[in-house]
C-alpha positions, 0 to 999 in steps of 0.5 A, a space after each residue: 500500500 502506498 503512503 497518502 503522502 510519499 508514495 513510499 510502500 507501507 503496511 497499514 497500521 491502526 487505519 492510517 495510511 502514511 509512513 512512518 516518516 510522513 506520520 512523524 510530521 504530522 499531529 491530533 486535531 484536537 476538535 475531532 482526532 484527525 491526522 493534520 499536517 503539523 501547524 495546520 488546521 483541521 478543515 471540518 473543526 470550527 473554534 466556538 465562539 464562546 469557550 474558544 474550543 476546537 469542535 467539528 463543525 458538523 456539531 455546531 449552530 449559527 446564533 442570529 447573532 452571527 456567533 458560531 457557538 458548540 454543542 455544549 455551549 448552547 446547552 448551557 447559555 442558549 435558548 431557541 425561538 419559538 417562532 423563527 427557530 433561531 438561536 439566542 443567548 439566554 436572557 436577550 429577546 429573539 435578534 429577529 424580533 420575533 415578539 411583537 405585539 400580536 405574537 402567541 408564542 409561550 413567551 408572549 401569550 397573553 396572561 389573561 388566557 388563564 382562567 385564574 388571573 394570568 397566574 397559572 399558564 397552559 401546558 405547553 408554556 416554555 420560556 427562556 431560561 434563565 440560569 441560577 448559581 454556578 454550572 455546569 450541572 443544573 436542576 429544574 424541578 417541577 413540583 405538582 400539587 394539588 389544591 381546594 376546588 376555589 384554587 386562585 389564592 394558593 397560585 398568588 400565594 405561590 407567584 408572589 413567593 417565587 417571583 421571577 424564579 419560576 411559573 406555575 403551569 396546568 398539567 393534565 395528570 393533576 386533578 385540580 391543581 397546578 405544577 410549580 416550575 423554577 428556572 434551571 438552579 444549581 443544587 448549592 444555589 437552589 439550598 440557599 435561595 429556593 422560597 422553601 416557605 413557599 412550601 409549607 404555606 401552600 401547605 397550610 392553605 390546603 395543597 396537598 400532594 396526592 397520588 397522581 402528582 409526582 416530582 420531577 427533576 429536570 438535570 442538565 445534560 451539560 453537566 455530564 463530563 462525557 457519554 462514559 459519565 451519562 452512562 454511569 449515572 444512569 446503570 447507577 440508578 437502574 441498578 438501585 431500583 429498590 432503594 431510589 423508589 424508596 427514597 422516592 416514596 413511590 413507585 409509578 409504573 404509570 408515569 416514571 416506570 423502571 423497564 428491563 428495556 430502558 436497562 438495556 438501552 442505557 448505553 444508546 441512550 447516553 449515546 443520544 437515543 430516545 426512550 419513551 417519556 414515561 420513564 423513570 428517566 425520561 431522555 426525549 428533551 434536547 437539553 436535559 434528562 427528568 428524573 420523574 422518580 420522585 413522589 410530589 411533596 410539599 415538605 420542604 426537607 422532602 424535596 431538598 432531598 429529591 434535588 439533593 439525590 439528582 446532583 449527588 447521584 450526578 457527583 458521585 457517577 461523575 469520576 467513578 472508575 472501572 476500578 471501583 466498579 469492578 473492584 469496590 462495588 462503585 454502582 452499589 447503594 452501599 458505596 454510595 452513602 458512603 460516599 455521601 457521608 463525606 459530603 456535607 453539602 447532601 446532610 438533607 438527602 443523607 437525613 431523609 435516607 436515615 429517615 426512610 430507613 434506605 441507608 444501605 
């Protein structure tokens, strides 16, 4: 075989096609891993313009901005218009002046649509988010509750506490009652600034949770440092069926069910693949995976303790290695307690595990 580059005549060596001489002089793209002549570029790479990293260009969007941003960049600080589809950073209004006055985007549709005084919004409402604390891992919990037959009281109750953090939304799985939906938070930031009174009182005011409504956490997928950790973090929770339910006071094959198939599918999954929604976790969203395990709770140690579970489940999976997998049982529930108990920041998890009597 002949050398792509001299012509000399070479035995084939891992797929590459040049000798010995010629491989010498050139060099790893550092966007893709393909051979380039040393102090050239790669012709398939773009550099983002925001973490001015090497990334294929096949892998990347165009903001309306005229900005060329990478895949996990407009996870994290992007957000799409409803409208024309194009890309913005989050907290500016669509480059394409898209909301105009007559506009019934979710961003833009009229309050007064909703039946009790613009408080609760439908469905399908999505606006841009806006980020809270340091990333990269984000949460965004979704809190439904259920409330007295004459229910406008309990939504200004929760729109005053929350203010701009979050929304509240109509679900159809809800007898009658609403979602509680925040902007994405980090776990730290979420302990210190989340109206956790809010809780209570909507509690004293008659909410309560019942058993169609659950908790789901939405986790960023930019959070993960790679397929390798998704996957870890996902084979640990299947692996923990018995024990994540308990914690999560129920177990709903309805809305956030455990399947043999979803335990074989992990690897296509973490790879990008698709499942069905009604999961215990759901991977159809674009920009995170909702963790729908959790029984809906308007105790305030309750839910700490759900969002404690979904970033220290992504901590611990994050540098677990083959070692300890293979050698000190790193995917077992035993392991990880262990590791929580040198984890302060988790103490309202590791609470609610003590009480529930799932430590091990």
């Amino acid at each position: 075989m002949p050398c792509t580059q001299c012509s000399a005549d070479i035995d084939i060596h891992d797929g590459d096609i040049d000798c010995g001489a010629c491989e010498a002089s050139r060099s790893r793209c550092p966007g893709c891993d393909a051979h380039v002549p040393d102090g050239s570029s790669c012709d398939d790479c773009v550099t983002c313009d925001r973490c001015e990293n090497l990334v294929p260009d096949a892998e990347t969007i165009e903001t309306l901005r005229g900005s060329t941003i990478c895949r996990d960049c407009r996870r994290g600080y992007y957000w799409q218009c409803a409208a024309c589809d194009g890309w913005n950073r989050d907290g500016r209004d669509c480059a394409n002046d898209c909301c105009s006055d007559d506009c019934d985007c979710s961003d833009c549709r009229d309050d007064d649509d909703d039946d009790r005084g613009g408080l609760v919004y439908d469905y399908d409402y999505k606006p841009s988010p806006v980020f809270h604390g340091t990333g990269p891992l984000f949460l965004g919990p979704e809190i439904e509750i259920e409330t007295p037959s004459s229910d406008w009281d309990c939504a200004e109750l929760a729109h005053r506490h929350l203010g701009s953090l979050g929304y509240l939304k109509n679900d159809t799985s809800i007898g009658h009652g609403f979602e509680i939906v925040t902007h994405p938070m980090s776990y730290q930031w979420a302990m210190e600034h989340f109206p956790w009174d809010m809780l209570s009182q909507l509690q004293r005011a008659g909410c309560e949770a019942s058993d169609s409504t659950g908790i789901h956490v939405h986790v960023s997928r930019a959070g993960f440092a790679s397929a390798c950790h998704t996957f870890r973090w996902m084979k640990f929770i299947y692996r923990n069926e018995h024990q994540v339910t308990t914690l999560a006071r129920r177990s709903c094959s309805q809305y956030a069910a455990f399947t043999d198939d979803d335990r074989r599918a992990v690897k296509d999954f973490a790879k990008g693949a698709v499942g069905p929604r009604y999961r215990a976790i759901n991977t159809g969203n674009t920009d995170t995976f909702e963790l729908r395990i959790f029984a809906s709770s308007l105790d305030p140690d309750e839910v700490k303790a759900a969002l404690g579970f979904a970033a220290a489940s992504v901590e611990y999976t994050r540098n677990l290695t083959v070692g300890q997998i293979a050698n000190g049982a790193g995917w077992t529930w035993k392991a990880f307690v262990a590791w929580l108990d040198e984890q302060p920041t988790y103490a309202p998890l590791t609470r609610q595990l003590e009480a529930l009597a799932c430590v091990c």
